[in-house]
MINUPA-321821 format. One record per residue (C-alpha): residue number from 1; x, y, z. Coordinates in nm, 4 decimals. Example, Ala and Ser with C-alpha at 12.3 -4.5 7.8 and 13.67 -1.06 7.14 Angstrom:
BEGIN
[donu 1 [1.2300 -0.4500 0.7800]]
[donu 2 [1.3670 -0.1060 0.7140]]
***
This chain:
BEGIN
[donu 1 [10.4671 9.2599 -5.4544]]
[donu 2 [10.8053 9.3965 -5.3915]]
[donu 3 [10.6159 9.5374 -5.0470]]
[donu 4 [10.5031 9.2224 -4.9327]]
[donu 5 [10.7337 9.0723 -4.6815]]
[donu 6 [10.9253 8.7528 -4.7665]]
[donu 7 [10.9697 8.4415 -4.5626]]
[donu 8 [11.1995 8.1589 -4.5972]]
[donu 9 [10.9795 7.8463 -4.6525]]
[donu 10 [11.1263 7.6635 -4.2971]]
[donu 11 [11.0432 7.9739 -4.1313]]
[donu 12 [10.6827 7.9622 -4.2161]]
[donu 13 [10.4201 7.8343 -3.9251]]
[donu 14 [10.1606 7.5496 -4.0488]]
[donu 15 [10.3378 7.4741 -4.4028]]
[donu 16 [10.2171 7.1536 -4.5149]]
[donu 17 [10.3956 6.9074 -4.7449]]
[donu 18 [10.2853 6.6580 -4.9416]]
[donu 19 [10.4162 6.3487 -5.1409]]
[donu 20 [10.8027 6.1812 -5.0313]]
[donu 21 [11.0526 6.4540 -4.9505]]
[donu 22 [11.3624 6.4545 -4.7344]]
[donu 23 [11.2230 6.6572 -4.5076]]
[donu 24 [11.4364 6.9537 -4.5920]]
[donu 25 [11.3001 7.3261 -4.6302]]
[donu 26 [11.5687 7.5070 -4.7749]]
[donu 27 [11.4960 7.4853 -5.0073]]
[donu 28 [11.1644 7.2477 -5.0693]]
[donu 29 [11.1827 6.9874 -5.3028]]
[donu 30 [10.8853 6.8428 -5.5000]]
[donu 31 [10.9640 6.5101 -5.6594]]
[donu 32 [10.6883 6.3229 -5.7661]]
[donu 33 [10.3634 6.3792 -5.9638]]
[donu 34 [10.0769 6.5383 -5.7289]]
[donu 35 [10.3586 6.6402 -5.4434]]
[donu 36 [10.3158 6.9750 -5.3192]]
[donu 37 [10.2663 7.2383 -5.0993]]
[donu 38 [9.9543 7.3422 -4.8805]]
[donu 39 [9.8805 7.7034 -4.7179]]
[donu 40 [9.5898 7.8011 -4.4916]]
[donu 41 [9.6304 8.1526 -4.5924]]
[donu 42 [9.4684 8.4750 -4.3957]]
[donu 43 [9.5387 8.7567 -4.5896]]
[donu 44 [9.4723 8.9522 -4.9336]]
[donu 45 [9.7884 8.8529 -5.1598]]
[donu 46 [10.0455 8.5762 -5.1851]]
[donu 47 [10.3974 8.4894 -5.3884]]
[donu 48 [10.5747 8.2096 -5.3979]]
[donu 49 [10.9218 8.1448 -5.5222]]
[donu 50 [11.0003 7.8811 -5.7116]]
[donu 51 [11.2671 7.7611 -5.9128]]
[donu 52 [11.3103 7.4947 -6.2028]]
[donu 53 [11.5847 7.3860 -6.3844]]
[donu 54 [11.5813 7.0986 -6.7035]]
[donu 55 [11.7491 6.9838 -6.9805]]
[donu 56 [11.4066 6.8276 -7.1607]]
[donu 57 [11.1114 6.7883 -6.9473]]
[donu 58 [11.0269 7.1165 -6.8191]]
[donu 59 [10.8034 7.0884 -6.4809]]
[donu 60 [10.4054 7.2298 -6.4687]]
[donu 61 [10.2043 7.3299 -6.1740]]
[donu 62 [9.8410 7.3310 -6.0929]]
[donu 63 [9.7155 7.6282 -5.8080]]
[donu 64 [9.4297 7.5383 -5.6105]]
[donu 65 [9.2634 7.7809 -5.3739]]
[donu 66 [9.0033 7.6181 -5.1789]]
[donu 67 [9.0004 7.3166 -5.3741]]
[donu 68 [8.9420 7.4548 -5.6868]]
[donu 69 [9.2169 7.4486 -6.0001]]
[donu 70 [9.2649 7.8309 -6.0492]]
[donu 71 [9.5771 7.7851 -6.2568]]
[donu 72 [9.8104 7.6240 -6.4301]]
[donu 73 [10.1232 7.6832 -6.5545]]
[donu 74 [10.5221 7.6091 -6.6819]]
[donu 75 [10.8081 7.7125 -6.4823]]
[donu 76 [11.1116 7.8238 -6.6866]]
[donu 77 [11.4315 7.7605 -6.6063]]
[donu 78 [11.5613 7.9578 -6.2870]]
[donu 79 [11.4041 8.1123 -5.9879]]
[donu 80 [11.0693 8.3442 -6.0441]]
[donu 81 [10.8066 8.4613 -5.8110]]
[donu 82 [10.4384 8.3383 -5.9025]]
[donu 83 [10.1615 8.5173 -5.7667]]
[donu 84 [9.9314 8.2510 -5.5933]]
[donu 85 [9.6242 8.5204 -5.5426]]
[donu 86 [9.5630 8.8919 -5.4840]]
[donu 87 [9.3494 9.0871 -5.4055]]
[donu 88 [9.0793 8.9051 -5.2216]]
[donu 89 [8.9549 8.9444 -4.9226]]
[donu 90 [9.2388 8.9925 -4.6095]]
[donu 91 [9.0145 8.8484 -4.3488]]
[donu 92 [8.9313 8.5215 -4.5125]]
[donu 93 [9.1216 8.2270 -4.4906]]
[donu 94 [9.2229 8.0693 -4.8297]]
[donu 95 [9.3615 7.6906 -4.8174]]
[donu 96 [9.6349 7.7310 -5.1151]]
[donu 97 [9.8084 7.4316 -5.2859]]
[donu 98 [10.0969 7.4751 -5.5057]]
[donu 99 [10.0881 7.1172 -5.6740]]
[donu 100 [10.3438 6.9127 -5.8722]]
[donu 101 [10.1869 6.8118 -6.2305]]
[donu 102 [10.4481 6.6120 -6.3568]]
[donu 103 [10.6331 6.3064 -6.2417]]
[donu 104 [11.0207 6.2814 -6.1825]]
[donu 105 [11.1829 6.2465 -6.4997]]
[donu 106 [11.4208 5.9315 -6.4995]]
[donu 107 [11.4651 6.0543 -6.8391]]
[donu 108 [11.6074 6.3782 -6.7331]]
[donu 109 [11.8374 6.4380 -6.4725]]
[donu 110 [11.7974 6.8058 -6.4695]]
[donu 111 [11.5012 6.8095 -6.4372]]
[donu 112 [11.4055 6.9527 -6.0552]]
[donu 113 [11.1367 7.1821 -5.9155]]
[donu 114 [11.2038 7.3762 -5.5473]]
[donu 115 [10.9741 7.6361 -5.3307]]
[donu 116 [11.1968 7.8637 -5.1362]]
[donu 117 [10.9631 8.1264 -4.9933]]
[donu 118 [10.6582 8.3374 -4.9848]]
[donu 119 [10.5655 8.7265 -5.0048]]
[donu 120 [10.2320 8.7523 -4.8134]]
[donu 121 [10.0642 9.0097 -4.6344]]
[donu 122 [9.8693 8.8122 -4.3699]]
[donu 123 [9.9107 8.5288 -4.1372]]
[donu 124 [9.9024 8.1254 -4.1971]]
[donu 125 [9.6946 7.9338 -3.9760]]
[donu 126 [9.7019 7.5496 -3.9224]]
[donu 127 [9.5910 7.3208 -4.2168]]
[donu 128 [9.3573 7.0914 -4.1883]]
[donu 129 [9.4586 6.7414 -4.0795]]
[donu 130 [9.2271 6.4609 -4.3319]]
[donu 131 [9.1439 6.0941 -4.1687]]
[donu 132 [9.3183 5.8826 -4.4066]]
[donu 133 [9.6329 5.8906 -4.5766]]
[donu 134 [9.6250 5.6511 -4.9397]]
[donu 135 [9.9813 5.6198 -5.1362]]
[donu 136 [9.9046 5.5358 -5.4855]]
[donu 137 [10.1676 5.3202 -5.6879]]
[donu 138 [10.1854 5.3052 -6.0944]]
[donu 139 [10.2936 5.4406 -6.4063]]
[donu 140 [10.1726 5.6575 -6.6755]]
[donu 141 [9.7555 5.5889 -6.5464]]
[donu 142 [9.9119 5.7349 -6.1848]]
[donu 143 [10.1132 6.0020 -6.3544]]
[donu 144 [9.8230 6.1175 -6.4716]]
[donu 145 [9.9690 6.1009 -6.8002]]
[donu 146 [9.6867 6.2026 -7.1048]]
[donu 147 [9.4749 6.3064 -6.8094]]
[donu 148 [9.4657 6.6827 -6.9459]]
[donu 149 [9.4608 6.7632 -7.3293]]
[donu 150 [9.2527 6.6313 -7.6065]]
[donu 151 [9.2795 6.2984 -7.7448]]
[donu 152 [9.4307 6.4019 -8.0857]]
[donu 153 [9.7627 6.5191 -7.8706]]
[donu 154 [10.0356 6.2547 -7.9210]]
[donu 155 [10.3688 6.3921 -7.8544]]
[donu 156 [10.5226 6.3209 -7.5099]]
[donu 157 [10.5354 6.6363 -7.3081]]
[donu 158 [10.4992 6.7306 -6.9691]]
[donu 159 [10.2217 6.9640 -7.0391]]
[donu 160 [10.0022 6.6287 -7.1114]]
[donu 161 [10.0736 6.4995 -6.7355]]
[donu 162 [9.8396 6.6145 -6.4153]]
[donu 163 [9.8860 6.5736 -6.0650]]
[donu 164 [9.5422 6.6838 -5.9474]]
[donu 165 [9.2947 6.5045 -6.2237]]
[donu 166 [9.4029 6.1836 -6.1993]]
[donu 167 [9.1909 5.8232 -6.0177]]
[donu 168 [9.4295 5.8915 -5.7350]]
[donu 169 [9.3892 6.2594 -5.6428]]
[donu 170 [8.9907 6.1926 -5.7533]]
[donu 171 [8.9579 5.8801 -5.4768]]
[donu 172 [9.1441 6.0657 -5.2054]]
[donu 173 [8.9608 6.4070 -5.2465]]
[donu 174 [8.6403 6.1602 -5.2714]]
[donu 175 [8.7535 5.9584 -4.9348]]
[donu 176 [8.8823 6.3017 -4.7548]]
[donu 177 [9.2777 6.1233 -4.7425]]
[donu 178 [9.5860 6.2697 -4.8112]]
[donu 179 [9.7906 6.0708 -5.0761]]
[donu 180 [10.1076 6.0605 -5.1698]]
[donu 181 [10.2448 5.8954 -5.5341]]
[donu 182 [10.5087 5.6534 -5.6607]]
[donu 183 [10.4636 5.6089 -6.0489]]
[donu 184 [10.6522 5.6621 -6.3353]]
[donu 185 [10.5293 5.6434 -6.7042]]
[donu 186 [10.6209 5.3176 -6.8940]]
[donu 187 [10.7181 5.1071 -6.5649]]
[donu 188 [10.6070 4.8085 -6.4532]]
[donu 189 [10.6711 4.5643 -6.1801]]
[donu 190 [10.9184 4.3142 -6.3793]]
[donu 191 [11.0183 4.5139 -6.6767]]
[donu 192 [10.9354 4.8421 -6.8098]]
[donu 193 [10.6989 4.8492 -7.1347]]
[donu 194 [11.0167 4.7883 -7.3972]]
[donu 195 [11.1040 4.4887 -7.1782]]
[donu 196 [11.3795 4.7003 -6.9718]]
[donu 197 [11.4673 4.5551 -6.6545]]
[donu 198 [11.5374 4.8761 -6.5198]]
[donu 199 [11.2346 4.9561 -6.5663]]
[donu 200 [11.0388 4.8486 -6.2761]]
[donu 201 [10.9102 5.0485 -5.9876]]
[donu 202 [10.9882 4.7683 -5.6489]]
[donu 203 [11.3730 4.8069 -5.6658]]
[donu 204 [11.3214 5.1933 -5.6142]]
[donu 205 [11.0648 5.1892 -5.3791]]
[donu 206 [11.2265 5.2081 -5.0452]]
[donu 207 [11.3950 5.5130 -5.1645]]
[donu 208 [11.2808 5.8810 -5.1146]]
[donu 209 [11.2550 5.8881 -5.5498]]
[donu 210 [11.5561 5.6389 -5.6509]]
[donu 211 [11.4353 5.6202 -6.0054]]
[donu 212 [11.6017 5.9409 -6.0538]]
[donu 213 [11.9666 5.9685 -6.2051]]
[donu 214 [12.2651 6.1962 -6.1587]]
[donu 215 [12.4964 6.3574 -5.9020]]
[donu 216 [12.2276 6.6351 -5.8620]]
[donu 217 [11.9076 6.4149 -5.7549]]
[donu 218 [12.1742 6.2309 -5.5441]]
[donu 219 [12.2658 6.5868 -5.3525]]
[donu 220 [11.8938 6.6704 -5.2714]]
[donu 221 [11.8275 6.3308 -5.1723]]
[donu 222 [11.6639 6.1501 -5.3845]]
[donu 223 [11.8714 5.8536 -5.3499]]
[donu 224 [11.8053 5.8419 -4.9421]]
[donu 225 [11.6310 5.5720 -4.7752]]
[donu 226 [11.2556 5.6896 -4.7209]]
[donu 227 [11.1332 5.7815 -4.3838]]
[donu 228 [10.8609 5.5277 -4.4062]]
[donu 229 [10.7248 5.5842 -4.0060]]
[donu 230 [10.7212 5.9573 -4.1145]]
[donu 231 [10.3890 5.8787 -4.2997]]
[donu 232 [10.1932 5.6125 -4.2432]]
[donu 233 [9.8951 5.5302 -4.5248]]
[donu 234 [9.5812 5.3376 -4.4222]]
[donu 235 [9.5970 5.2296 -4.7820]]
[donu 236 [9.8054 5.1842 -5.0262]]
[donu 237 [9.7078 5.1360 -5.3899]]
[donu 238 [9.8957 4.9426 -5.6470]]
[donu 239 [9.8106 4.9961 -6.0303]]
[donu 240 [10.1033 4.7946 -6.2042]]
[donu 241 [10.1080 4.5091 -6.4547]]
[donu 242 [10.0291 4.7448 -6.8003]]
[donu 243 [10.3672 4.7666 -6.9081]]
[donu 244 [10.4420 4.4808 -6.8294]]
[donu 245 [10.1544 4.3117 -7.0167]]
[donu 246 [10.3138 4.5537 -7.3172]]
[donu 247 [10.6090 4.4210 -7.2516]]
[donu 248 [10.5171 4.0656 -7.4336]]
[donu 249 [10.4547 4.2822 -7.7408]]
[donu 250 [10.7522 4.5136 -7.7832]]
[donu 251 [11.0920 4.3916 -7.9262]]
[donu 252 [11.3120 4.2615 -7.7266]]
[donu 253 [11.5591 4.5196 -7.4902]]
[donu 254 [11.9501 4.4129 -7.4809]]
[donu 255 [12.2084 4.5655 -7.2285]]
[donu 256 [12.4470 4.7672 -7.4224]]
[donu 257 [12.6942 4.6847 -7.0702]]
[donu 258 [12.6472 4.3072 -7.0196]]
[donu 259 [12.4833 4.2305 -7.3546]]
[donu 260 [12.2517 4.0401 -7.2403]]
[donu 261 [11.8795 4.0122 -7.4123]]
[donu 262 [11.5574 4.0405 -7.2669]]
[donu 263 [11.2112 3.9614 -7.3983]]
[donu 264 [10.8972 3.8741 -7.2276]]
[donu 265 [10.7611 3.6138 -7.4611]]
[donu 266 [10.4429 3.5061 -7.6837]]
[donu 267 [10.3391 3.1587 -7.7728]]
[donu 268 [10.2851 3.0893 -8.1146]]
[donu 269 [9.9636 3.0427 -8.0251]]
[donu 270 [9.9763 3.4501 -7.9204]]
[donu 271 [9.9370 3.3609 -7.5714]]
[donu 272 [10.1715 3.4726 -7.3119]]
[donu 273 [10.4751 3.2301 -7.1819]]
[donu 274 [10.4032 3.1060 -6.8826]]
[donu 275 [10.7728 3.1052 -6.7808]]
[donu 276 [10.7533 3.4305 -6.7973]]
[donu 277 [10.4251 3.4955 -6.6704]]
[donu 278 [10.5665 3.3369 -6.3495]]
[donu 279 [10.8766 3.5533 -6.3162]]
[donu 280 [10.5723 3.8664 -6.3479]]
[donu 281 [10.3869 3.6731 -6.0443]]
[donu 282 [10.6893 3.6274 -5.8250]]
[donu 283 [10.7901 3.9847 -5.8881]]
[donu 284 [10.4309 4.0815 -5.7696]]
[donu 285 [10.4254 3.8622 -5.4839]]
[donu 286 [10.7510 3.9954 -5.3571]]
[donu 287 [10.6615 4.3364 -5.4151]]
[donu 288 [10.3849 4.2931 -5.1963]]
[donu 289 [10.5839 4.1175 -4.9146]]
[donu 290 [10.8005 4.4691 -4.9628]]
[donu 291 [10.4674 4.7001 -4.9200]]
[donu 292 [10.3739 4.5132 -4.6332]]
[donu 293 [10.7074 4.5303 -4.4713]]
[donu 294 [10.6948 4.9137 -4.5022]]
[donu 295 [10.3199 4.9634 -4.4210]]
[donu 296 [10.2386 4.7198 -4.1319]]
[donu 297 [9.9154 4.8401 -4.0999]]
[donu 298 [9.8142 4.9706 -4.4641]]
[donu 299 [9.5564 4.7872 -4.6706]]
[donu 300 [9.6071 4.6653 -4.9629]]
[donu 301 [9.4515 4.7176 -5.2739]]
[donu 302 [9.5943 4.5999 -5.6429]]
[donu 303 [9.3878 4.8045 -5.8784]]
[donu 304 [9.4024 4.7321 -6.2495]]
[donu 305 [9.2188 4.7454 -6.5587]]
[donu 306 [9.2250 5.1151 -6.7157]]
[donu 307 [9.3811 4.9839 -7.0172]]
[donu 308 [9.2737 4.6096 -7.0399]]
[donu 309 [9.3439 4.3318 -6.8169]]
[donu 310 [9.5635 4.1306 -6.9883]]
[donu 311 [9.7404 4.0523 -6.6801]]
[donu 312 [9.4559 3.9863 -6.4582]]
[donu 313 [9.4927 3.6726 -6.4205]]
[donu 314 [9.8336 3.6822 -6.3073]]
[donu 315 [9.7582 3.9730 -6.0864]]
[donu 316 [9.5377 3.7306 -5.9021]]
[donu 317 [9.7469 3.4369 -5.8774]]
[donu 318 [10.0446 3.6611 -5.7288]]
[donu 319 [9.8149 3.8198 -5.5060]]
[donu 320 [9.6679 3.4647 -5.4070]]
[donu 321 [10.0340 3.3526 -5.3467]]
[donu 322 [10.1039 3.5763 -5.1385]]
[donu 323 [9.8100 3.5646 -4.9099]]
[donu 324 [9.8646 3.1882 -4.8322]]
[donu 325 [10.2193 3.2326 -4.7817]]
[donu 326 [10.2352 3.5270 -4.5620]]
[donu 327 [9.8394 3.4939 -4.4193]]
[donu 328 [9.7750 3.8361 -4.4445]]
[donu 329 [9.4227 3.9079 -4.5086]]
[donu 330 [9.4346 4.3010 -4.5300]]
[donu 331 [9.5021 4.2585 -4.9436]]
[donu 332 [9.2645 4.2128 -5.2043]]
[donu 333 [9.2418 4.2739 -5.6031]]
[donu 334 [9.0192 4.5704 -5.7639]]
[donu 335 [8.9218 4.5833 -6.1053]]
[donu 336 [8.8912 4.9308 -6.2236]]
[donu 337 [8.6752 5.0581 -6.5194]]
[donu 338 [8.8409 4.9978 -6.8646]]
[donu 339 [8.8721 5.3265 -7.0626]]
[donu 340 [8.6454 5.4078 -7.3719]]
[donu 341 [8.6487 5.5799 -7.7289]]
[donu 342 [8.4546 5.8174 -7.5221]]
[donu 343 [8.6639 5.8748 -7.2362]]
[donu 344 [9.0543 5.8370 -7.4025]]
[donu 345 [9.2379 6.1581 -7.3345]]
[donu 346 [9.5709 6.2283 -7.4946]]
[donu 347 [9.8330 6.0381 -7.6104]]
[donu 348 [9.5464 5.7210 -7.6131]]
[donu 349 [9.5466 5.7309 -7.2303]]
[donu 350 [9.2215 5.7825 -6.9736]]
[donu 351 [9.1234 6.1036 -7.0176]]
[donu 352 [8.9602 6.3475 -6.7225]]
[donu 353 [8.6314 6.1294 -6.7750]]
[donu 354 [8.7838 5.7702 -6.7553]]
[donu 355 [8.9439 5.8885 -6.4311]]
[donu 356 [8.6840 6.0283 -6.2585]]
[donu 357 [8.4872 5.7565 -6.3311]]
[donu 358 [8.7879 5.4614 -6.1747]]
[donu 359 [8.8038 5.7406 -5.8895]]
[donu 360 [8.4052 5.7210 -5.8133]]
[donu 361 [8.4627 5.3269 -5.8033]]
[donu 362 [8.7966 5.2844 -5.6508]]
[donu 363 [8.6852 5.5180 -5.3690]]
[donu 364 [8.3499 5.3438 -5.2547]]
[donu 365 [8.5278 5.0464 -5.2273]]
[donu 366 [8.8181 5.1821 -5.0102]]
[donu 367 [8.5433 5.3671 -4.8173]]
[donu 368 [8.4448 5.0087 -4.6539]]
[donu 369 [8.8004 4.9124 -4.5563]]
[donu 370 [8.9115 5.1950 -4.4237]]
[donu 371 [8.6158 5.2438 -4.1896]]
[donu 372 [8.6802 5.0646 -3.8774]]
***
């Protein structure tokens, strides 16, 4: 390896990046869960050098030569040089994809994972520009979260967490898109699960990954106002409202600054309140009006129902809202497939099976909308 030449990652020809970034190459940062880094690779062995740093929540990766999961694996804290492939044939091209399993860590603001170069001994060639581009929105579901290990695993680890066998990387392999994805575990649109108002995903989302915390995420970035004409989707996929549904039966959260109390409430009657069932629908509805204001052209889907659809109903009202208000027809609601006994994974999430089965569904009907 030591023979192989090295080259800085903004010095390499055809690099492809996916998922938000700023944009910058030296080094490459990989925020969110399925982000990564595509090679069309000529040659007969490949490095790359990555480094990771944490406090907690250590970051995975998933290797992919032509497609195909190859490997998987923990980086340690510090800079180390993986080997991607060797010894295969020098005068076949290999598409390679370094890929992101876990999402950022608002948890952990350590927590980081950069590419700064390659060893290779043959040439890159241009990769392979798809049709469509989806972003998918959500939280643990999108985070793929359960979506590897067996369903006795319960303790909350990054090694649970996939970025490649998830509904959303499923659908857009399915619909031959790109994708890009905004979720984080626990999050909802009003209130995170333990009725957090932190804890939702629109106040974050015009940001390149805002959720993060610390002076470190803020000096690579992640606090910068996304480059939303950078990367236009022709859909864009929202899968929120779980949490929040949760939300109504968790204890209430209180501000340890302002000491102030929050609770999403149940009837006595064990139904939800609608006062607060209306503050979840105008959250939705003005998340929407946000999506739309950053995606002019996108359509629309709200796709929910992996874990129950408590909040069905409400997702339709919101959604209904904000159609007559704004008139914009390109938005619609999508019930996906409920998990089973038979397809949980770990940590009582979908497993592999439940998502391939909401990616089968969720991509036959996106195949109809995004065909002109």
């Amino acid at each position: 390896m030591n023979e192989l030449p090295v080259q800085a990652l903004s010095d390499l020809p055809h690099a492809k990046v996916h998922g938000r970034t700023t944009g910058e190459l030296s080094p490459l940062t990989l925020f969110w869960s399925g982000s990564a880094l595509e090679l069309q690779a000529q040659g007969s062995e490949l490095w790359v050098e990555l480094e990771a740093d944490y406090g907690q929540y250590e970051p995975w990766i998933t290797i992919l030569i032509n497609s195909v999961p190859v490997g998987r694996q923990m980086i340690t804290v510090g800079r180390h040089w993986v080997c991607l492939f060797r010894g295969m044939n020098g005068e076949t091209a290999k598409n390679v994809r370094i890929v992101k399993d876990v999402q950022p860590m608002s948890g952990d603001p350590r927590c980081s994972l950069h590419i700064h170069a390659v060893r290779f001994d043959g040439k890159f060639l241009p990769v392979e520009d798809k049709p469509y581009k989806i972003e998918f929105i959500g939280d643990s579901i999108t985070s793929g979260e359960g979506a590897i290990g067996g369903r006795e695993e319960a303790d909350w680890i990054p090694m649970w967490f996939s970025g490649t066998r998830t509904y959303a990387a499923l659908a857009a392999e399915m619909l031959h898109a790109d994708c890009r994805i905004v979720s984080q575990s626990g999050w909802g649109v009003l209130t995170s699960w333990d009725n957090n108002p932190h804890g939702n995903i629109p106040q974050h989302y015009r940001k390149v990954c805002g959720l993060l915390t610390g002076e470190r995420n803020a000096a690579l970035g992640a606090f910068r106002d996304y480059d939303f004409a950078s990367w236009q989707p022709d859909a864009v996929v929202v899968n929120l409202g779980t949490n929040d549904g949760g939300a109504f039966y968790s204890p209430e959260w209180k501000d340890e600054e302002t000491g102030k109390i929050y609770k999403q409430r149940l009837n006595e009657d064990g139904t939800f309140n609608e006062e607060d069932l209306k503050a979840f629908e105008a959250a939705a509805e003005s998340f929407l009006s946000t999506i739309r204001s950053c995606n002019p052209d996108a359509y629309i889907v709200w796709a929910y129902g992996m874990l129950g659809t408590p909040m069905m109903p409400a997702i339709y009202r919101a959604v209904d809202a904000y159609i007559k208000r704004s008139g914009d027809r390109k938005v619609s609601v999508f019930q996906l497939p409920a998990m089973t006994e038979e397809t949980t994974g770990a940590r009582s999430h979908p497993g592999a099976a439940a998502h391939e089965q909401a990616a089968r569904e969720l991509a036959a009907y996106l195949r109809g909308r995004l065909q002109p």
